[in-house]
N, C-alpha and C positions, 0 to 999 in steps of 0.2 A: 254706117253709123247714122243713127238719128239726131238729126240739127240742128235747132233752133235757134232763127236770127234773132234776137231783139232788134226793138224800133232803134234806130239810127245804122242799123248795120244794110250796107246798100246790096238791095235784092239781086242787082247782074251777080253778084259774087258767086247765088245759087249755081250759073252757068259752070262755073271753075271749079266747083266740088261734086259733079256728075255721077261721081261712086256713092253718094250720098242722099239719105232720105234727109230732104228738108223742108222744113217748115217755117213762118214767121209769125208773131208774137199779136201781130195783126191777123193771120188769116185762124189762129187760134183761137182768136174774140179774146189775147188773151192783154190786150194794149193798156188797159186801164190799172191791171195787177202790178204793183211795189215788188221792189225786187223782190224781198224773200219770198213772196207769197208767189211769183210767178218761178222763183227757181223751185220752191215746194211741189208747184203745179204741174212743172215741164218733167219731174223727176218719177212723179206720181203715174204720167204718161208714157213715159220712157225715155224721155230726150236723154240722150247720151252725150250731148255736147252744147253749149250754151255759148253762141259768137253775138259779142255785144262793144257797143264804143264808149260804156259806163265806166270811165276808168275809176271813180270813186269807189266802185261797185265789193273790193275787196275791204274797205275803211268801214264799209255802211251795213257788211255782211257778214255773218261769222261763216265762211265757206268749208273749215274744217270740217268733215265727216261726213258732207256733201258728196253722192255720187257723181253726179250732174260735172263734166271737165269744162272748165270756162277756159274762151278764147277770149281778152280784151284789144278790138285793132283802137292805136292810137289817135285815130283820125276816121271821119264819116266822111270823108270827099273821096268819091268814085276815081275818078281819075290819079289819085294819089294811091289808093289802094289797090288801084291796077299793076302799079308796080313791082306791086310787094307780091303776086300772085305767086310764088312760088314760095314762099315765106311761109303764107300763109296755108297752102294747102300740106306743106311741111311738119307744122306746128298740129294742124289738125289729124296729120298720121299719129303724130307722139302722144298726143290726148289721150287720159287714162282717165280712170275712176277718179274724182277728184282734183285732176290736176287744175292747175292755174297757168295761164301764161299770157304776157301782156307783148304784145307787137307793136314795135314803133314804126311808124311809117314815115317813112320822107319827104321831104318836099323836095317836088319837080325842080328839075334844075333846069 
C-alpha cells in the first residue's frame, strides 16, 4: 500500500510498516499544502493511505467520496505510539478506499 505521513506523524513508525511504500508530506515538498489540497494532492499521486495526528482533520474536511483511507494516531509522541504498534499496523491492514479510523494511544504507565 502507498503511505503518506503527514507532519506530526513520527517517521520511526516507517520502520513498522516494511510491507509498505511510504512517503512524508515533507519529503513530498508537500508541507506547506492545507489539508484538502494536500489530501486532493496525495490521491492525484496515488497515496492509498493518509496517517496523520490531525484529529480535527474529519470536522475541517468533507472526507466522503475520498479515495485516500485516513489513519488519525491520537498522539505525536513516539514513545507512546510505540506501544500501540500492533494497533496500528492492524488498523492499516483494514484500510479501505475511503475509510476513516482514529487510534487512541495511551499513556505510559
Amino acid at each position: 500500500m502507498r503511505i503518506l505521513f503527514d507532519q506530526g506523524t513520527p517517521v520511526p513508525l516507517r520502520r513498522h510498516l516494511a510491507d509498505h511504500s511510504i512517503a512524508t508530506a515533507f519529503e513530498q515538498c508537500w508541507s506547506e499544502l492545507t489539508n484538502g489540497k494536500l489530501l486532493d494532492t496525495a490521491e492525484q499521486a496515488g497515496s492509498e493511505l493518509l496517517i496523520t495526528t490531525d484529529s480535527n482533520l474529519q470536522y475541517q474536511q468533507n472526507l466522503k467520496g475520498r479515495q485516500i483511507a485516513t489513519i488519525v494516531l491520537r498522539s505525536t509522541s513516539w514513545p507512546r505510539i510505540q506501544k500501540s504498534l500492533s494497533t496500528i499496523q492492524a488498523a492499516v491492514r483494514r484500510a479501505s478506499v475511503g475509510s476513516y479510523e482514529e487510534i487512541e494511544i495511551p499513556y505510559a504507565n
